[in-house]
N, C-alpha and C positions, 0 to 999 in steps of 0.2 A: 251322259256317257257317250252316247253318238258323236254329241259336238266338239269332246275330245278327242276319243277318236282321229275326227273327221280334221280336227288342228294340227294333231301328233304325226296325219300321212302328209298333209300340207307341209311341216317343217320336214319332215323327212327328203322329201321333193325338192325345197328349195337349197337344202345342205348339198345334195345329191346335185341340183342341176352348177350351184355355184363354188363349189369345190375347185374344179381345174382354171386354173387363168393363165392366159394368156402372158407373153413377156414381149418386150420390144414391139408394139402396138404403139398405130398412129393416132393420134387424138383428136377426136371430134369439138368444136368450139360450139360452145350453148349460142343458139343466136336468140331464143325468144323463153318466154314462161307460161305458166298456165293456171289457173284457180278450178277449186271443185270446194263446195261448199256440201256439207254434212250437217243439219240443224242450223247451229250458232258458230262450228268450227269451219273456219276455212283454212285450207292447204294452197300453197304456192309452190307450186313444181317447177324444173325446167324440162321443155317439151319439145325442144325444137335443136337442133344442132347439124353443121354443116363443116363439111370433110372437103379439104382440099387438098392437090397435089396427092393422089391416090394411087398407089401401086397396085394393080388389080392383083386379088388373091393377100391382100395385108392386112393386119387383125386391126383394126378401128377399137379404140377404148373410148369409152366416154362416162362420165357420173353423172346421174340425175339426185340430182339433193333438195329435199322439200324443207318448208316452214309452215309450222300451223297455229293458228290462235289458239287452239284447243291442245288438244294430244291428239298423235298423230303416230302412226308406224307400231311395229313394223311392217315391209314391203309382206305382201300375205305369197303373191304369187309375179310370176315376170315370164313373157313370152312373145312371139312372134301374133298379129293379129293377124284378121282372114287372109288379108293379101299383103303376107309378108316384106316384099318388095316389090317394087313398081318401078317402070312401067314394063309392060309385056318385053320378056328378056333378058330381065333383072332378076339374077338369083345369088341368094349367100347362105350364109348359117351361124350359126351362134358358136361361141368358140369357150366361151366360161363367164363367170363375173364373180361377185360377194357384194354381200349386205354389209350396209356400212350403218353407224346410228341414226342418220337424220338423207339415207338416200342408198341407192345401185350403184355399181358399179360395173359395166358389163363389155365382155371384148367379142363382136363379131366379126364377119367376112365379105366382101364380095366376094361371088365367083365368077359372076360376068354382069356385065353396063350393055347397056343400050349406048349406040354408037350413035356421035354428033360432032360431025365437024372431024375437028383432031383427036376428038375424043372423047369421054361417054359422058352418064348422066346414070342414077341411080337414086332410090330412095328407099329405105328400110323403115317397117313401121312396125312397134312394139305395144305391148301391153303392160301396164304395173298395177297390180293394185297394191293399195294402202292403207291399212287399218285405221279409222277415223275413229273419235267420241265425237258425237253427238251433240254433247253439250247438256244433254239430261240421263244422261245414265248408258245411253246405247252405245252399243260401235258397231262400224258398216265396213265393208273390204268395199275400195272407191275406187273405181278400174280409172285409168290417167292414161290417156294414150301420147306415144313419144315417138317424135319421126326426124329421123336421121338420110339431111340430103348432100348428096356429091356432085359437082357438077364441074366439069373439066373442060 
């Protein structure tokens, strides 16, 4: 009973968190991927994505979409990690997203860059987890870390 519960405040939370999105958002381009392995099932995410020509203060969309040998999904939970954004100076905010069948899709902010040159430098770094099988019966929420850089 707990552990429904405990799933029913979890889906509640993430309807809640991905409800509003964003319109006319600049899009981030995946540049790299990522594997996390659960038992026998492995997952291949995209983890890595880089923002050019940025308007400071403009909503950035980007999808993370996985593939699993096993079964895989859905996203359990999605957020900012310790150090949101980097490097000292760098600050934004999450603007909305939705769950999609096989991945996120999510639209944040800068508020301000670290200044370089003609112009800044910024990186946002997120969390996902992702419901795994196992591969004998189990499933685990598999935190995927995703980091999103801008450099101008």
């Amino acid at each position: 009973m707990k552990r429904l519960v405990m799933f029913g405040a979890v889906a509640v939370a993430l309807v809640a968190l991905f409800l509003p999105s964003a319109a006319s958002a600049q899009t981030a381009v995946r540049e790299s991927s990522c594997t996390e392995t659960a038992g026998t099932n492995t997952m291949t995410y995209d983890c890595g994505f880089n923002v050019k020509n940025y308007v400071l203060g403009a909503p950035v969309t980007f999808t993370i979409n996985w593939a699993c040998t096993g079964s895989c999904g859905p996203a359990t939970s999605f957020g900012l990690r310790s150090n949101g954004f980097t490097p000292a100076g760098v600050s934004g905010h999450m603007m909305g997203g939705k769950l999609l069948t096989d991945g996120v899709q999510l639209t944040f902010a800068f508020d301000s860059l670290k200044k370089t040159g003609s112009g800044g430098t910024g990186n946002a770094h997120f969390v996902m987890n992702v419901n795994m099988d196992d591969g004998s019966g189990g499933t685990t929420s598999m935190p995927c870390n995703i980091d999103v850089h801008l450099g101008e």
